[in-house]
N, C-alpha and C positions, 0 to 999 in steps of 0.2 A: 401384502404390500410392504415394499422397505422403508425401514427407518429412516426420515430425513437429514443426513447428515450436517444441515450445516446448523455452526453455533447459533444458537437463539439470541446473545446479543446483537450477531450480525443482521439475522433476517428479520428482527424489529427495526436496526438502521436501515433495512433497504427500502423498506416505506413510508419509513418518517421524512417527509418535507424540510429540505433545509438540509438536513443529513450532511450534503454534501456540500464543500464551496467548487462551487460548478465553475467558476471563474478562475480556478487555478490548480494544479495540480491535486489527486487525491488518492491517500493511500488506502485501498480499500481492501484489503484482504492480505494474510500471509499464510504461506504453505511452506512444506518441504520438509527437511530434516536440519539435525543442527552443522552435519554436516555442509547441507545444498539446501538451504534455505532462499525460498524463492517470494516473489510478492506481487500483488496487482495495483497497480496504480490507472490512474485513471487521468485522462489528459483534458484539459477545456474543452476543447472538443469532441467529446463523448467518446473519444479512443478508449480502449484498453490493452493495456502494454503486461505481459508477465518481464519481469527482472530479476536479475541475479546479481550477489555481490560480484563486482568486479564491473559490470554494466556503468555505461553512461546514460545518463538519464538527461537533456536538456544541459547539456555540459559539467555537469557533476557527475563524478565518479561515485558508486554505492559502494558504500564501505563495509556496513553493517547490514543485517535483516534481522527484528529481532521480532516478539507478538506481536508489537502492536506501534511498531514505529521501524521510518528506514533513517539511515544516516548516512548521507553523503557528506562530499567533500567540493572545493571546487578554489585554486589558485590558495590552498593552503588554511582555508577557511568553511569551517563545518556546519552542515545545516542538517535540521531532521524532519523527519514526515511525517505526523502522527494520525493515526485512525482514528477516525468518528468520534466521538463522545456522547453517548447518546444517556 
């Protein structure tokens, strides 16, 4: 059988209760290269969206992807996403 890949931080947050704020945007995952650094974010409504810098997200533009946080922008004013803290 194959080695589970995904990080152990993550897959203790994906069944801790609360984990998430389900009422608002949620960055839950990043991937890619430093290149083409990609992310999942996760919408109120139980969507999930992959994104990429340059992407609009709910009117903000993604500036950044970095481990463990995204960084938008939106009318000149910057905001960030950050993942879980568990």
């Amino acid at each position: 059988m194959a080695e589970d890949p995904t990080n152990p931080k993550v897959q203790s947050l994906a069944t801790k209760d609360g984990a998430l704020d389900t009422h608002n945007l949620s960055l839950i995952g990043t991937m890619g290269t430093e290149a083409l650094p990609r992310a999942l974010v996760r919408f109120p409504n139980g969507r999930i969206e992959k994104v990429t810098v340059g992407d609009s997200l709910r009117g903000n533009r993604i500036d950044a992807i970095e481990p463990e946080r995204l960084l938008m922008s939106r009318n000149g004013r910057q905001s960030i996403l950050q993942m879980p803290q568990g």
